[in-house]
C-alpha positions, 0 to 999 in steps of 0.5 A: 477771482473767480475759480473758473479755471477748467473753462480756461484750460477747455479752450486752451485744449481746444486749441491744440485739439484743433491742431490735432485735427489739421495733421491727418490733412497735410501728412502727403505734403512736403516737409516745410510746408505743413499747414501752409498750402493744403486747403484742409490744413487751415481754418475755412475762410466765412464764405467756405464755413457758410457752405458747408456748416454754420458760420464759425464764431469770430476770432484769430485763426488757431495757430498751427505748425508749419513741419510734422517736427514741429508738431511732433515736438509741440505734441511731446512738450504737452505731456506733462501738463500735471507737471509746471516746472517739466512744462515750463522746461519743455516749453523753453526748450520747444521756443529755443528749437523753433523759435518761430513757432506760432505754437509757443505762445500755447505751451507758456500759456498752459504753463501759466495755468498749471503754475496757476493750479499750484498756486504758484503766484510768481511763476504764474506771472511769469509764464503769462509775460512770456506769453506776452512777449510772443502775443501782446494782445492774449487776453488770457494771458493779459487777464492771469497776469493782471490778476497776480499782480493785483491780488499779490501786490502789498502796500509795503511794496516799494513798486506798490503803485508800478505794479498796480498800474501795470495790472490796471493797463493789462487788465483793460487792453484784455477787454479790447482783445477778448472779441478779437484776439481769441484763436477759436476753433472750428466747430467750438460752440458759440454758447461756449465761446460766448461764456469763455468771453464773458468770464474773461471780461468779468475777470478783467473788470473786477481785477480793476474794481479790486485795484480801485478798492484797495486805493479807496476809491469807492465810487470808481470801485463800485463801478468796475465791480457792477461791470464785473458782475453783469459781465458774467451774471450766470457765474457770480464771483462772490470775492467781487460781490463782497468788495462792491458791498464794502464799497457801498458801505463805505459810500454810507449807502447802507441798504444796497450794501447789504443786499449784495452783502447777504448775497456774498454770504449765500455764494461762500462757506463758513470759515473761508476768508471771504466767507469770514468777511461777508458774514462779518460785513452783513452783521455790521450792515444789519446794525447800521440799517436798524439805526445806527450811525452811518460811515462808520469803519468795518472791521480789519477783516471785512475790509480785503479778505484773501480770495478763495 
């Protein structure tokens, strides 16, 4: 997967940063009815935004808290975000104490990345479905944890095909909600929400390009992956361009199979798994395109590296 996390946590922050912003608006009002009646404490509808500032790219309204407790206790749970397991905590116990709150789909969110840049796998999974259970249609959180299911998932896995199937349906439901269930805030750029959209799909269709893959079916595959590629062209994944020249490869179409296998070779390191690989797979494709045999198998390596 690609490693553009920090474009994912800047939205995440531009969220709570909106709600920040609401706060100063709403502090003479009464107790209860925070953000639910004063014009400034909630999104400018399109006729407002065009009268005084260009339109606002399009998208959910950014959740808010309807007390000052509320805000004050989301604010306290978001502080140890360099801490999963604190944020994990605090994100339980702001769901328990307000628990309907449109803000606890954001802590489990932040919580998922967090797990996330631990490398923590399973707790990954698991803060993304309690962000599903809040929010069905996240695309975030669709994405993260189809990824974790589709790169975590083994073949000696008795629920092998459940979980791919699951990471598949995820996986596609995000591409039908990233233009519509994004909560964007006013005055975020459109050149960045059209970036955060753009690497959100790429995500989803090269988690199921790699599930096609892994199942061996090469030409489905190679589609998912093209997809997955021009989605977000200005930020190549060099995990989804190895796989797609495998995956040629193993259609026999050798000379394509190459050029995206040298271009896996110039976006990676020596001595990384997929660096590895790719290096691995130009050198057998080189032979192949020089004359010999086609079809036949690239080495284990070259086959499912472990993304970096």
């Amino acid at each position: 997967m690609k490693q553009a996390a920090m474009l994912v946590i800047m939205l995440s922050l531009a969220t709570f940063l909106y709600a920040q912003q609401q706060t100063p608006a709403t502090q003479n009002q009464p107790a209860g009815k925070l953000g639910s009646t004063s014009q400034g404490a909630q999104p400018a509808t399109p006729a407002q935004g065009a009268a005084a500032q260009p339109a606002q790219p399009q998208g959910k309204r950014p959740p808010q808290a309807k007390t000052q407790p509320e805000f004050d206790a989301y604010k306290a749970a978001t502080a140890n975000t360099s801490d999963p397991a604190a944020l994990e905590k605090a994100a339980d116990d702001f769901a328990a104490k307000f628990p309907d709150s449109e803000l606890r789909p954001i802590l489990y969110r932040t919580a998922m990345h967090s797990y996330q840049a631990a490398n923590n796998a399973d707790k990954m999974l698991e803060m993304g479905r309690k962000v599903l259970k809040f929010d069905p249609d996240d695309p975030e959180a669709l994405v993260g944890a189809a990824q974790v299911l589709a790169e975590r998932t083994r073949d000696t896995d008795l629920d092998k095909d459940q979980r791919l199937d699951e990471a598949t349906k995820l996986a596609q439901h995000s591409l039908e909600t990233v233009d519509t269930d994004i909560a964007i805030p006013a005055g975020t750029p459109q050149d960045k929400v059209d970036a955060y959209k753009a690497f959100l799909r790429s995500s989803a269709y090269a988690i199921i390009g790699t599930i096609q893959f892994n199942r061996e079916k090469y030409a489905d595959a190679e589609a998912s992956l093209r997809k997955s590629i021009d989605a977000d062209p200005q930020n190549p994944d060099p995990v989804a361009i190895f796989r797609l020249a495998v995956a040629l490869d193993k259609q026999d179409k050798v000379p394509e199979a190459l050029k995206y296998a040298e271009q896996a070779v110039s976006l990676t390191k020596e001595g990384t798994a997929v660096g590895t690989a790719a290096r691995n797979e130009r050198d057998r494709l080189v032979q192949l395109n020089r004359g010999a045999a086609p079809g036949a198998k690239p080495p284990a390596s070259a086959q499912n590296p472990t993304p970096h």
